[in-house]
Each structure stands twice: as structure tokens, then as C-alpha cells.
MOPAC internal coordinates of N, CA, C and O (Angstrom, degrees):
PM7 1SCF
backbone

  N    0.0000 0     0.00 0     0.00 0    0    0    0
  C    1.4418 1     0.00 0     0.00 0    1    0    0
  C    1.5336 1   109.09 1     0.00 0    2    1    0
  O    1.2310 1   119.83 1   -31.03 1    3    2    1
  N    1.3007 1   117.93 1   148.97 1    3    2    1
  C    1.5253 1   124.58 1   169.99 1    5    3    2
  C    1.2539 1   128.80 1   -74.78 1    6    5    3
  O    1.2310 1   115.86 1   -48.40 1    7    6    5
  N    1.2567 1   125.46 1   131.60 1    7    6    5
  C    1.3008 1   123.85 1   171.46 1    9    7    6
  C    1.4750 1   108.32 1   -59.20 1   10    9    7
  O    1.2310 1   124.19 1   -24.27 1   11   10    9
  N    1.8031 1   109.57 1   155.73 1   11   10    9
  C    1.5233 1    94.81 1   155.13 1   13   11   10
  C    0.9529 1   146.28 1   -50.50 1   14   13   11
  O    1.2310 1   119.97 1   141.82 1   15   14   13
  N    1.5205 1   117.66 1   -38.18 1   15   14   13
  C    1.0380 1   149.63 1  -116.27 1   17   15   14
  C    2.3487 1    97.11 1  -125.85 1   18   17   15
  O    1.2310 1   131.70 1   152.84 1   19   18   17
  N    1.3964 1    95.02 1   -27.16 1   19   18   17
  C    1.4615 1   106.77 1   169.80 1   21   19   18
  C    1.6417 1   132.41 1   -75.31 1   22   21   19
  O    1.2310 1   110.86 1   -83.54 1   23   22   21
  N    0.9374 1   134.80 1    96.46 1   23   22   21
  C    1.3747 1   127.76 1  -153.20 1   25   23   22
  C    1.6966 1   106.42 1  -102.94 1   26   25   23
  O    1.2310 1   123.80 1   -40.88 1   27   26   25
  N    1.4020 1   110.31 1   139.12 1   27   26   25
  C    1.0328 1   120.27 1  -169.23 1   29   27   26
  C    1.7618 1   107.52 1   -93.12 1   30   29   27
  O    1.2310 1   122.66 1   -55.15 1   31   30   29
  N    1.5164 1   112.51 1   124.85 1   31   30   29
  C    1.5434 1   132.75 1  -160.75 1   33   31   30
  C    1.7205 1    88.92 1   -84.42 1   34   33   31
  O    1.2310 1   118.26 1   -65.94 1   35   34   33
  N    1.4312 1   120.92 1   114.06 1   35   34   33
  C    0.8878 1   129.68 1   157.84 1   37   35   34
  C    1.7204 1   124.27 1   -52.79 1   38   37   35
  O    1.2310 1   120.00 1   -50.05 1   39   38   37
  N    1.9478 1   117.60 1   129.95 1   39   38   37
  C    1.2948 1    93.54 1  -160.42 1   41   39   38
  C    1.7136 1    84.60 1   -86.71 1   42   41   39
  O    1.2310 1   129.79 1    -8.13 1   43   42   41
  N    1.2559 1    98.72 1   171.87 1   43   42   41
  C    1.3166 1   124.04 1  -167.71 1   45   43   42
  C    1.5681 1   103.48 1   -81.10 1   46   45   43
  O    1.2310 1   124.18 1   158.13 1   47   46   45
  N    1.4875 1   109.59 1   -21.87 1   47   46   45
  C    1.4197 1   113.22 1  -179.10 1   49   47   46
  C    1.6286 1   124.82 1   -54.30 1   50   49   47
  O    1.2310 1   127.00 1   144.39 1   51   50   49
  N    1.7673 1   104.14 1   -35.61 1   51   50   49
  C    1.2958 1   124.29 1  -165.69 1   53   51   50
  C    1.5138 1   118.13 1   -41.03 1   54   53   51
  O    1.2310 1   132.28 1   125.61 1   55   54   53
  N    1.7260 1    93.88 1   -54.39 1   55   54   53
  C    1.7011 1    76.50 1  -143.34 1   57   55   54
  C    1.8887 1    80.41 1   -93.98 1   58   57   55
  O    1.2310 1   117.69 1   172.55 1   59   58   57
  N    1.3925 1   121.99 1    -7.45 1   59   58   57
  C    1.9467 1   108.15 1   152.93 1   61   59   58
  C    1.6358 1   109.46 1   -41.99 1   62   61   59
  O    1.2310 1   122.07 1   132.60 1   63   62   61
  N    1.0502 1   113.63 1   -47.40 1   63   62   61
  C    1.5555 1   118.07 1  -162.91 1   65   63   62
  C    1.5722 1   107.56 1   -72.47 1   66   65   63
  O    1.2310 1   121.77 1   148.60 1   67   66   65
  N    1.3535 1   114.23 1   -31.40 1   67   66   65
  C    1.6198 1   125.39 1   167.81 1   69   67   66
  C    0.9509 1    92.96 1   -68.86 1   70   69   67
  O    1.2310 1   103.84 1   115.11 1   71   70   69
  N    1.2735 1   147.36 1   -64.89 1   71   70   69
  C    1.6747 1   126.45 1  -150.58 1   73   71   70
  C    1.0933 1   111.43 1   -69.57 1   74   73   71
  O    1.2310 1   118.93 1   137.57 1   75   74   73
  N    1.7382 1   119.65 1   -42.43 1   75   74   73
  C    1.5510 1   127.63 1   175.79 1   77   75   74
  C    1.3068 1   112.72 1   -44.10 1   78   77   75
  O    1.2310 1   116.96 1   127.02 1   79   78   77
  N    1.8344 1   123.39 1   -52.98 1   79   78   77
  C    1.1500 1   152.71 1   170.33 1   81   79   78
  C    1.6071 1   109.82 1   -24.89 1   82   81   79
  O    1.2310 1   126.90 1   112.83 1   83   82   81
  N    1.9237 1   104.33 1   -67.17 1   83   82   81
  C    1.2801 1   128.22 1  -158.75 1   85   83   82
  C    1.7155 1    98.61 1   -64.17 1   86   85   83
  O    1.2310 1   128.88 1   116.89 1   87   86   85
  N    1.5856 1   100.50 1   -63.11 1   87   86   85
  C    1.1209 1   107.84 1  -174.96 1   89   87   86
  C    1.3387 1   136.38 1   -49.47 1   90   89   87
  O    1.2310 1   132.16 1   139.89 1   91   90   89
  N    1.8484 1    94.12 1   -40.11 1   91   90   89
  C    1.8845 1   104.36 1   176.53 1   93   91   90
  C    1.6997 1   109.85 1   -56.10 1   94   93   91
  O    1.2310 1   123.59 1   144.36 1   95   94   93
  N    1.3282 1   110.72 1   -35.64 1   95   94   93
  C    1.6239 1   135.03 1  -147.98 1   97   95   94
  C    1.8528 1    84.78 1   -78.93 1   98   97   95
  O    1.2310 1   119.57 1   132.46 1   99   98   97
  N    0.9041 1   118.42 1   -47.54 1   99   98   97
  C    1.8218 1   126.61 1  -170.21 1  101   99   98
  C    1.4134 1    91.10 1   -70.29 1  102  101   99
  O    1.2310 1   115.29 1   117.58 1  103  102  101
  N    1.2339 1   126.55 1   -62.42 1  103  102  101
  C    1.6828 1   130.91 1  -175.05 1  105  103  102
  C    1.7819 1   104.91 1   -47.64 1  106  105  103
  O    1.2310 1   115.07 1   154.82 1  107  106  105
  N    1.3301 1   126.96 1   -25.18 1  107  106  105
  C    1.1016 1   146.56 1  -179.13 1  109  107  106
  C    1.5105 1   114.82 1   -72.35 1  110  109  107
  O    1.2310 1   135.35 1   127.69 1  111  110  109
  N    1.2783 1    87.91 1   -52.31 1  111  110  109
  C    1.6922 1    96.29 1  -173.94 1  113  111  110
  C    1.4816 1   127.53 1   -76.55 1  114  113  111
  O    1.2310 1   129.19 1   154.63 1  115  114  113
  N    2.1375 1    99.90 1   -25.37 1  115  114  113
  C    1.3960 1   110.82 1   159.83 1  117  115  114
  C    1.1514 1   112.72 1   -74.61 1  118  117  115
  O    1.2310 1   109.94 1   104.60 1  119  118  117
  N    1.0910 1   136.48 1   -75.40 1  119  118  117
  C    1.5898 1   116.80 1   171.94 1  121  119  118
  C    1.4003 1   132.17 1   -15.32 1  122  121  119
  O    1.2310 1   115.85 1   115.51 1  123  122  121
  N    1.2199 1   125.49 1   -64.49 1  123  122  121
  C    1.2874 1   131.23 1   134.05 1  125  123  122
  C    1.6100 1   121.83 1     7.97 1  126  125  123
  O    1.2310 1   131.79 1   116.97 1  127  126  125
  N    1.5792 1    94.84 1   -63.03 1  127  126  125
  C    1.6553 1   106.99 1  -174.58 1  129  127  126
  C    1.5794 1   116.72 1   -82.67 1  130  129  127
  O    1.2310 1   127.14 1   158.57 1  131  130  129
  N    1.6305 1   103.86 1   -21.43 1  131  130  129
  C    1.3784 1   130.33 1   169.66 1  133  131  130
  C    1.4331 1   106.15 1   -58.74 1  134  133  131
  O    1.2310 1   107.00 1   129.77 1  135  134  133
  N    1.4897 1   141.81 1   -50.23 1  135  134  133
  C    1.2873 1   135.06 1  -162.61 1  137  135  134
  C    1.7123 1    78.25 1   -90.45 1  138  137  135
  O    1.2310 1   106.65 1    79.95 1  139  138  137
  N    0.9393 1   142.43 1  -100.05 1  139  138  137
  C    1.5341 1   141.47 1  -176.97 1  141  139  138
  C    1.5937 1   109.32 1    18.26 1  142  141  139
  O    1.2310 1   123.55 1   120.14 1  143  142  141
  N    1.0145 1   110.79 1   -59.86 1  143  142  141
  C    1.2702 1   128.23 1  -161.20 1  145  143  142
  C    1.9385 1   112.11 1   -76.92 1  146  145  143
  O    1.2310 1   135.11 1   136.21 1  147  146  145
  N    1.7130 1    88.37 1   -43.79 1  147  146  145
  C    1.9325 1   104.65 1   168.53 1  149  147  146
  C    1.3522 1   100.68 1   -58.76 1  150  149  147
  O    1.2310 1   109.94 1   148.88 1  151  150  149
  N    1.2752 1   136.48 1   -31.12 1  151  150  149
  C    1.4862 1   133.42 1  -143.15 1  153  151  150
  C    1.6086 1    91.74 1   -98.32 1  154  153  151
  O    1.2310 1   115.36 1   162.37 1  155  154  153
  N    1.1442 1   126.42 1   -17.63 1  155  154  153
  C    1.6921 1   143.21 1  -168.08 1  157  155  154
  C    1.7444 1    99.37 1  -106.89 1  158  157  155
  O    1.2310 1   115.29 1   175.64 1  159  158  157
  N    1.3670 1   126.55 1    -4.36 1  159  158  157
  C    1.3260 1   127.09 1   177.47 1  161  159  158
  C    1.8336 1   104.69 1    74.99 1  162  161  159
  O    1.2310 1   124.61 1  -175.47 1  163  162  161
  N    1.4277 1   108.75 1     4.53 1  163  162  161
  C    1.6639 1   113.87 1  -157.76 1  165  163  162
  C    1.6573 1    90.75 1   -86.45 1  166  165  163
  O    1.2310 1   122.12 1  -112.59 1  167  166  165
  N    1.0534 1   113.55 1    67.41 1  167  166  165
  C    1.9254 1   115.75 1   178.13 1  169  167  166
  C    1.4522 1   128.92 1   -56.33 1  170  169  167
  O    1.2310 1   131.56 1   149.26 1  171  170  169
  N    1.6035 1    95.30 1   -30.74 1  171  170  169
  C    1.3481 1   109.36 1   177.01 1  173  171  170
  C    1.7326 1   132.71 1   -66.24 1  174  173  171
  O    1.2310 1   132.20 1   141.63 1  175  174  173
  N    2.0582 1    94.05 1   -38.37 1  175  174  173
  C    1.2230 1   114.43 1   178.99 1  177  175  174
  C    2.0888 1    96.75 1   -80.30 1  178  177  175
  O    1.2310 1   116.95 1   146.90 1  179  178  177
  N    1.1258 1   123.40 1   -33.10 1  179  178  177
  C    1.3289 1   120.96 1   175.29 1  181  179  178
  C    1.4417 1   138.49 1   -48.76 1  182  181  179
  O    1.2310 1   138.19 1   147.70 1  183  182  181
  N    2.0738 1    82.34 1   -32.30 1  183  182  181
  C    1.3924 1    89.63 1   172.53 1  185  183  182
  C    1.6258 1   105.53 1  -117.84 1  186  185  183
  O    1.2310 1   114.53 1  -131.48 1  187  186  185
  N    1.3650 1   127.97 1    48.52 1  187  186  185
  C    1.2324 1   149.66 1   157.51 1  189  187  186
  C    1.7811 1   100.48 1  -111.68 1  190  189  187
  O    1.2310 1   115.72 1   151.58 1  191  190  189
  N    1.1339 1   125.74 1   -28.42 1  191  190  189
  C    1.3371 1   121.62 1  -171.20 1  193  191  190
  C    1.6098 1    95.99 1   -94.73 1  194  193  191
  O    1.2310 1   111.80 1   145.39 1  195  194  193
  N    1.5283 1   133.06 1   -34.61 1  195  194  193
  C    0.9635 1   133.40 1   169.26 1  197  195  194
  C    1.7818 1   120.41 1   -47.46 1  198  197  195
  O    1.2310 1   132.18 1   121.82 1  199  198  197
  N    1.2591 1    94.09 1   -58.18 1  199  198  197
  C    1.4580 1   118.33 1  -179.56 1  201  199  198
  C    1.8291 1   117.34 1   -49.40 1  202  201  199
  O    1.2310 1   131.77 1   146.70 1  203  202  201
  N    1.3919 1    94.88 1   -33.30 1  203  202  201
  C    1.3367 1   118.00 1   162.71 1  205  203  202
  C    1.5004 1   134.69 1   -80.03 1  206  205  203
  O    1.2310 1   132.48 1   139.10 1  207  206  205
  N    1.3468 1    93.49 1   -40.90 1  207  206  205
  C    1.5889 1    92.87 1   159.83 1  209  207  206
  C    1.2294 1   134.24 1   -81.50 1  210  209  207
  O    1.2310 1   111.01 1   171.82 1  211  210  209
  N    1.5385 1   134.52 1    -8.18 1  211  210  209
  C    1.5536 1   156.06 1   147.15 1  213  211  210
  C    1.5717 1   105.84 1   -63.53 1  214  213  211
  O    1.2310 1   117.32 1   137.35 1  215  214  213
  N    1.8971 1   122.70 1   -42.65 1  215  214  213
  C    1.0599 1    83.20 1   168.02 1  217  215  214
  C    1.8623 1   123.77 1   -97.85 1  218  217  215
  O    1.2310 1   117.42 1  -141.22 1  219  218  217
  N    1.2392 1   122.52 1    38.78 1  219  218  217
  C    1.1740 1   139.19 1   143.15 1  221  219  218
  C    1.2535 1   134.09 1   -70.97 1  222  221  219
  O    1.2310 1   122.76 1   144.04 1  223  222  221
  N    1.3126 1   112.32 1   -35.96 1  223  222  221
  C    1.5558 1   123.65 1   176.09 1  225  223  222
  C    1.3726 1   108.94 1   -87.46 1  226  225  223
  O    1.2310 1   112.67 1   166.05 1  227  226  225
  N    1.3177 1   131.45 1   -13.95 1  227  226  225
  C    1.2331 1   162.43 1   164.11 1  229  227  226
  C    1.6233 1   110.53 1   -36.34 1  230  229  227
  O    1.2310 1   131.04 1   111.09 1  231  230  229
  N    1.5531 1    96.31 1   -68.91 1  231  230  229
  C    1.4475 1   120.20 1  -159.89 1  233  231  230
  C    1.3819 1    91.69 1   -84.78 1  234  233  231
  O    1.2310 1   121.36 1   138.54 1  235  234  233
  N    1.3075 1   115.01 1   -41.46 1  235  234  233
  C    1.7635 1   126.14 1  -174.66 1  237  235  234
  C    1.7065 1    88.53 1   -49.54 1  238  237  235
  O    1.2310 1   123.41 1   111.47 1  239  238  237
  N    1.5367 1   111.06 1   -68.53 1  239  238  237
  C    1.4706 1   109.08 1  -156.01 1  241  239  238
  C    1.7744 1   109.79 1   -61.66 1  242  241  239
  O    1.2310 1   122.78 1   156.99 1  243  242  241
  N    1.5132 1   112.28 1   -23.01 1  243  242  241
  C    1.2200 1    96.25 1  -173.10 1  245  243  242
  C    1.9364 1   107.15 1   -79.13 1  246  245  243
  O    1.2310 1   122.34 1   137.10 1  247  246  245
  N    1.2778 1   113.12 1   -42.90 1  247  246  245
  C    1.5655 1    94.13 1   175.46 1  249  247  246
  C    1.4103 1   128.27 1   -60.84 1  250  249  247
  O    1.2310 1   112.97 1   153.11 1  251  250  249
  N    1.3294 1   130.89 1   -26.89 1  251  250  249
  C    2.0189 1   117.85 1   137.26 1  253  251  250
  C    1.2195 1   123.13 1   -66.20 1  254  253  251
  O    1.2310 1   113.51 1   155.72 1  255  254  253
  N    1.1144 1   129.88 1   -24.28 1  255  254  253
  C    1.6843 1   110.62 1   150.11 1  257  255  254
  C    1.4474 1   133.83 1   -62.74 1  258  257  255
  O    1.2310 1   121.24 1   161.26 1  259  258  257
  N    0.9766 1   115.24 1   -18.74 1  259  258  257
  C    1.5412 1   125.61 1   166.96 1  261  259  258
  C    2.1164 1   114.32 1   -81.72 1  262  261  259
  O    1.2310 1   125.28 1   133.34 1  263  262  261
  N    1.1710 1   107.46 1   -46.66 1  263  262  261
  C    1.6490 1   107.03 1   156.14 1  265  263  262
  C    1.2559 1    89.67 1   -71.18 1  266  265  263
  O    1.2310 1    91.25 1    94.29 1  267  266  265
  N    1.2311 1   165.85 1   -85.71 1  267  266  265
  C    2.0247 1   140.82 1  -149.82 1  269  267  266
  C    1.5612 1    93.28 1   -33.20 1  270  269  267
  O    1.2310 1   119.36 1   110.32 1  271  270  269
  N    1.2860 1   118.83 1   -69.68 1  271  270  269
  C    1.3471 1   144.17 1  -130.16 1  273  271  270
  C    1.7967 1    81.74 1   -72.13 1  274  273  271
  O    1.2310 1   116.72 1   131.73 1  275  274  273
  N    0.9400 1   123.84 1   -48.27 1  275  274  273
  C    1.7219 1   116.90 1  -160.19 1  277  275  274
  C    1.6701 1    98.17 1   -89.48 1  278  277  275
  O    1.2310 1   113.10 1   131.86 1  279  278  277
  N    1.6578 1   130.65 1   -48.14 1  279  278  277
  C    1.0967 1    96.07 1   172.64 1  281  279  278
  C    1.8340 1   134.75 1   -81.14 1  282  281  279
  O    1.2310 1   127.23 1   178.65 1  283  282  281
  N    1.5709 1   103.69 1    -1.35 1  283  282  281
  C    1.9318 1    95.76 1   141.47 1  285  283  282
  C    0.8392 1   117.86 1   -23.95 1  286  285  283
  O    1.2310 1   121.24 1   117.12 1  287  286  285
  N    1.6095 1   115.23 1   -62.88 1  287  286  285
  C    1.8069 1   133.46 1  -133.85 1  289  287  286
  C    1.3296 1    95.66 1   -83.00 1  290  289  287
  O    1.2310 1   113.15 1   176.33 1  291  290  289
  N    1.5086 1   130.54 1    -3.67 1  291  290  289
  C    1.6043 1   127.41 1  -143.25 1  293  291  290
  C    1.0082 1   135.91 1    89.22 1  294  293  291
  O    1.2310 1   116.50 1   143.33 1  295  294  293
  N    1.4517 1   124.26 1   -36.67 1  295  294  293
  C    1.6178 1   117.65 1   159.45 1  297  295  294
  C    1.7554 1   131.55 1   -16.86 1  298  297  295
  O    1.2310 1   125.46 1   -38.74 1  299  298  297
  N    1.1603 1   107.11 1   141.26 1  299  298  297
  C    1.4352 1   102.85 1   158.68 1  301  299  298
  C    0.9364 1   117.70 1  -145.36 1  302  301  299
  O    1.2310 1   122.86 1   -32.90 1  303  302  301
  N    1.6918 1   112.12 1   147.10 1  303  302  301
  C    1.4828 1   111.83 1   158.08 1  305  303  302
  C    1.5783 1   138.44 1  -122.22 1  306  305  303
  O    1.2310 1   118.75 1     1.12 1  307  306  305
  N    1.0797 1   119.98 1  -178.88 1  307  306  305
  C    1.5018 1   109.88 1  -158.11 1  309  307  306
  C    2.0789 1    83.38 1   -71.74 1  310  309  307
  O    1.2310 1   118.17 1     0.79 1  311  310  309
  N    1.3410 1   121.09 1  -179.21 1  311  310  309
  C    1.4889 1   147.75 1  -175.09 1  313  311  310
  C    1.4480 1    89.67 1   -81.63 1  314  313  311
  O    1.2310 1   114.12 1   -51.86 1  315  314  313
  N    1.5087 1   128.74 1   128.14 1  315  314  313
  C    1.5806 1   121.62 1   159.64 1  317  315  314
  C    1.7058 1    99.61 1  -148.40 1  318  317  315
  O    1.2310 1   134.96 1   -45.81 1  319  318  317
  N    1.5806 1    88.67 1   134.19 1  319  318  317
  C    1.8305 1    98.88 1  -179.54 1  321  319  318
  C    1.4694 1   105.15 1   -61.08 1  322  321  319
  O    1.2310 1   131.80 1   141.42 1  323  322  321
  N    1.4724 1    94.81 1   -38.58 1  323  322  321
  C    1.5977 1    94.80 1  -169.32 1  325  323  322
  C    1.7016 1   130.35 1   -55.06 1  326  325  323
  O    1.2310 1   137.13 1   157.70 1  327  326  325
  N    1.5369 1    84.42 1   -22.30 1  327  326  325
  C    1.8998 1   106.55 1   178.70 1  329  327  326
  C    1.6357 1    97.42 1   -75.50 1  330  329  327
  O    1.2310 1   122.55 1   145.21 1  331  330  329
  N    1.1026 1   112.72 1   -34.79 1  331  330  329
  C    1.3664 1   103.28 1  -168.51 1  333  331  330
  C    1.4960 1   126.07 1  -102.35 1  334  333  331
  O    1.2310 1   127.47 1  -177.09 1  335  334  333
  N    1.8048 1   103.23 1     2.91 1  335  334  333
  C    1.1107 1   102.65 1   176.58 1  337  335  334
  C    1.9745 1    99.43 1  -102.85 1  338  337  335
  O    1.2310 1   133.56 1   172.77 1  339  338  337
  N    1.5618 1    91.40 1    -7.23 1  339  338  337
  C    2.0096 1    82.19 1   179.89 1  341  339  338
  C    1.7317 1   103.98 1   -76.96 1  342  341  339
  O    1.2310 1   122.97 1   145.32 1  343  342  341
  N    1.7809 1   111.91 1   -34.68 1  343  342  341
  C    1.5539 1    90.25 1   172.18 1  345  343  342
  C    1.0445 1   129.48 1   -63.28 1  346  345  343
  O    1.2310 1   114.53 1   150.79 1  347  346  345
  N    1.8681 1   127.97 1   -29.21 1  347  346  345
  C    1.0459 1   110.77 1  -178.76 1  349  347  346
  C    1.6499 1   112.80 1   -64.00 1  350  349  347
  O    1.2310 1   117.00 1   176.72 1  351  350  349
  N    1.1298 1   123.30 1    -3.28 1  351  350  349
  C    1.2396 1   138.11 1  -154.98 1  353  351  350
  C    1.3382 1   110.61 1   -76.88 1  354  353  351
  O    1.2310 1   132.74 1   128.62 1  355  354  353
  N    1.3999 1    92.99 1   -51.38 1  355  354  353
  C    1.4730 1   118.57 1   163.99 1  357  355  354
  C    1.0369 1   142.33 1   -41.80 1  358  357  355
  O    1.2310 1   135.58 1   121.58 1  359  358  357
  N    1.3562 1    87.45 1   -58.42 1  359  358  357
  C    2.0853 1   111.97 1  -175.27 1  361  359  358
  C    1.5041 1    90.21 1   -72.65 1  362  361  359
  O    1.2310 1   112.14 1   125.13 1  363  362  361
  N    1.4451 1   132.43 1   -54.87 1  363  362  361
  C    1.1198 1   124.23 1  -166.40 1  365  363  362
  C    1.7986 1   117.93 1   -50.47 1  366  365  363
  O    1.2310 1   131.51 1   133.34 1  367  366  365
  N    1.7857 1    95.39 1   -46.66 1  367  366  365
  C    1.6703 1    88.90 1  -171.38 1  369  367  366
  C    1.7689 1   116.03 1   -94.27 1  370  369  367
  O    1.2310 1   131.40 1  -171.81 1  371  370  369
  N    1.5914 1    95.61 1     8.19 1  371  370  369
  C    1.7632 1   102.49 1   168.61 1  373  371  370
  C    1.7528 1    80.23 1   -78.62 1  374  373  371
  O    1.2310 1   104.92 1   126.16 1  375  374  373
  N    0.9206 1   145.50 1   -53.84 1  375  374  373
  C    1.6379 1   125.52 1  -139.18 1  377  375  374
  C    1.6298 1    83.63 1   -75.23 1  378  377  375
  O    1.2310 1   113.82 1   133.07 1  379  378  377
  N    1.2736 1   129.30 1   -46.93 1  379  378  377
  C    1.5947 1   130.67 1  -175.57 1  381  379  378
  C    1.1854 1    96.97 1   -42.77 1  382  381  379
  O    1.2310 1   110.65 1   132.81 1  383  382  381
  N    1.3814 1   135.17 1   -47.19 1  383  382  381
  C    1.6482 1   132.09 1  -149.04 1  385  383  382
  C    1.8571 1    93.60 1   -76.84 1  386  385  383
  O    1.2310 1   130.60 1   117.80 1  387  386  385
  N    1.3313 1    97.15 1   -62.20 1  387  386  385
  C    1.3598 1    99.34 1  -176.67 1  389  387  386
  C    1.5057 1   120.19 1   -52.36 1  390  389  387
  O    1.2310 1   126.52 1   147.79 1  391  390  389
  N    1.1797 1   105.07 1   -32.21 1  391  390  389
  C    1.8429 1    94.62 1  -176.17 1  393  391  390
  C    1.3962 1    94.15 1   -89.02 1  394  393  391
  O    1.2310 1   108.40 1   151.43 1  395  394  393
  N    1.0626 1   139.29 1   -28.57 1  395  394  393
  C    1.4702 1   126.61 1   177.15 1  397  395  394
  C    1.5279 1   117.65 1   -64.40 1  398  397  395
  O    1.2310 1   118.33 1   173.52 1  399  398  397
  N    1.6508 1   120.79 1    -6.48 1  399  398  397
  C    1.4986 1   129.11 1   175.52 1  401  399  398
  C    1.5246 1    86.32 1   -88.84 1  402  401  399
  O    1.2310 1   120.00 1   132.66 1  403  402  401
  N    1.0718 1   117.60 1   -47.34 1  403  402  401
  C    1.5149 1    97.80 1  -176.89 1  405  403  402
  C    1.3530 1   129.15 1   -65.30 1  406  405  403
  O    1.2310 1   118.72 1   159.36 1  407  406  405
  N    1.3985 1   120.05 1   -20.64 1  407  406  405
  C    1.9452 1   137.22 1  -169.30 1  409  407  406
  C    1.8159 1    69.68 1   -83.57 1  410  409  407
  O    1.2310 1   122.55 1   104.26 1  411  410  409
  N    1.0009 1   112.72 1   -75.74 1  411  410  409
  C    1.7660 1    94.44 1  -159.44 1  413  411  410
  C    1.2399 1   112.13 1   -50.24 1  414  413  411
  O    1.2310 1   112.03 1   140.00 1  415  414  413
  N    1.3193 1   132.64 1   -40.00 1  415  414  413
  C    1.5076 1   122.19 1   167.15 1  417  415  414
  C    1.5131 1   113.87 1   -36.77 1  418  417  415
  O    1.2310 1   127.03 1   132.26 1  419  418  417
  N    1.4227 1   104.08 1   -47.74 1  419  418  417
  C    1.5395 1   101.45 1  -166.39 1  421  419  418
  C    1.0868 1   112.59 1   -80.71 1  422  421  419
  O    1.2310 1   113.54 1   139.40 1  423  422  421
  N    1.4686 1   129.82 1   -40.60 1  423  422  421
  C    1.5333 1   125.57 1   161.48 1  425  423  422
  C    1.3148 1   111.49 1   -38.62 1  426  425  423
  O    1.2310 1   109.10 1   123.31 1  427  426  425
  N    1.2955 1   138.02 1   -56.69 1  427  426  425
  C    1.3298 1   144.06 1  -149.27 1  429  427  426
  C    1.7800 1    98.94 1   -71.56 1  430  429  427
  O    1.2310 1   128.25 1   136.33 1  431  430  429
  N    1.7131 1   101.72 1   -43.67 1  431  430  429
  C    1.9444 1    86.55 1   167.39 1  433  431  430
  C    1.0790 1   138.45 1   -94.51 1  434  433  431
  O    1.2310 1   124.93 1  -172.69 1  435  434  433
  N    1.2587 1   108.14 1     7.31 1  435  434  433
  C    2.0080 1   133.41 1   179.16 1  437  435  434
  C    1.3809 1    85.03 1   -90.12 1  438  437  435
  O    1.2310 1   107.40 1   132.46 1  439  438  437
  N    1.1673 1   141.09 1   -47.54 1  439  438  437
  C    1.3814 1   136.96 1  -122.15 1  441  439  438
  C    1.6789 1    97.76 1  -113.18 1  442  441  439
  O    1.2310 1   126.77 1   141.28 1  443  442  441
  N    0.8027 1   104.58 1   -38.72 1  443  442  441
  C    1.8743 1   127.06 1  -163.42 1  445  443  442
  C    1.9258 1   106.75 1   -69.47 1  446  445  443
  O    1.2310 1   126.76 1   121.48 1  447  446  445
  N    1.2022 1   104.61 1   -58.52 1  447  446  445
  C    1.5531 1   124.39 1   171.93 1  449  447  446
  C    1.1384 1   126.12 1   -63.97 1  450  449  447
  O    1.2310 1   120.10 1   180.00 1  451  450  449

């Protein structure tokens, strides 16, 4: 049990893993707005919502590339689920982004003709 008086050292991983989190989750939601928009023939705004959601996954990928990049260098940090549940987080809604460039591709030539 903890003392009162013992304070628990926040890992440093956290709020990386929020931004990865925040950011993947926004890249999610444009895409999202990307098929919405194919389904309306609106191609243009689809691939404005696209464009937006890459650069979400963007910002996502650069704050875990920067923890890669430092423990190369030697860094360490304490073990956090949370770090490791925002990459999967990641990888999962980069593959969403990408197949959703492709559903709008395909709408756009089903749809177009």
C-alpha cells in the first residue's frame, strides 16, 4: 500500500500516447467523412477530408517516432500499456486511412459513369 505522503512519478509515456491516441482518432473521423462525402458523389470534399486525415496520422506518427528515435539514442522509459495500446491504435486506423483512399477511388468510378 502507498504512503500518503509517496507520490506517484508520472510516466512520461502518457500524454505521447494521448497525442498519438487524439490524433489517430481525428484521422479516423476524417475518413469517416471521406466515404460520407463519396456516397454524395462530393469527390472533391472526400479528398479534402482524406488529405486531412493523413495529415492526422502524420502528427500521430511523428510523436512515436520521436520515442523510437530517443530510445535508439539510449533513452529509456518506464513499460506503459497505454504507449502500446496508442500504436496499435495507429497502425490500425493508418490501414483505415489507406483503404478508405481506395473505397473513394472506387466510388468515384462506379459512381462517375
Amino acid at each position: 500500500m502507498m504512503e500518503e505522503t509517496e507520490v506517484l512519478e508520472e510516466n512520461e509515456l502518457i500524454p505521447v500516447s494521448m497525442q498519438i491516441i487524439l490524433h489517430a482518432g481525428n484521422g479516423r473521423t476524417k475518413a469517416q467523412e471521406a466515404i460520407q462525402f463519396a456516397k454524395l458523389k462530393d469527390f472533391e470534399s472526400a479528398r479534402t477530408a482524406l488529405k486531412e486525415a493523413k495529415d492526422n496520422i502524420v502528427l500521430a506518427h511523428r510523436s512515436q517516432t520521436e520515442v523510437i528515435q530517443n530510445e535508439a539514442a539510449g533513452k529509456s522509459y518506464q513499460p506503459c500499456l497505454l504507449f502500446t495500446h496508442a500504436q496499435d491504435h495507429l497502425m490500425t486506423i493508418t490501414s483505415e486511412v489507406n483503404m478508405t483512399r481506395d473505397l473513394v477511388d472506387l466510388f468515384e468510378l462506379a459512381l462517375e459513369k
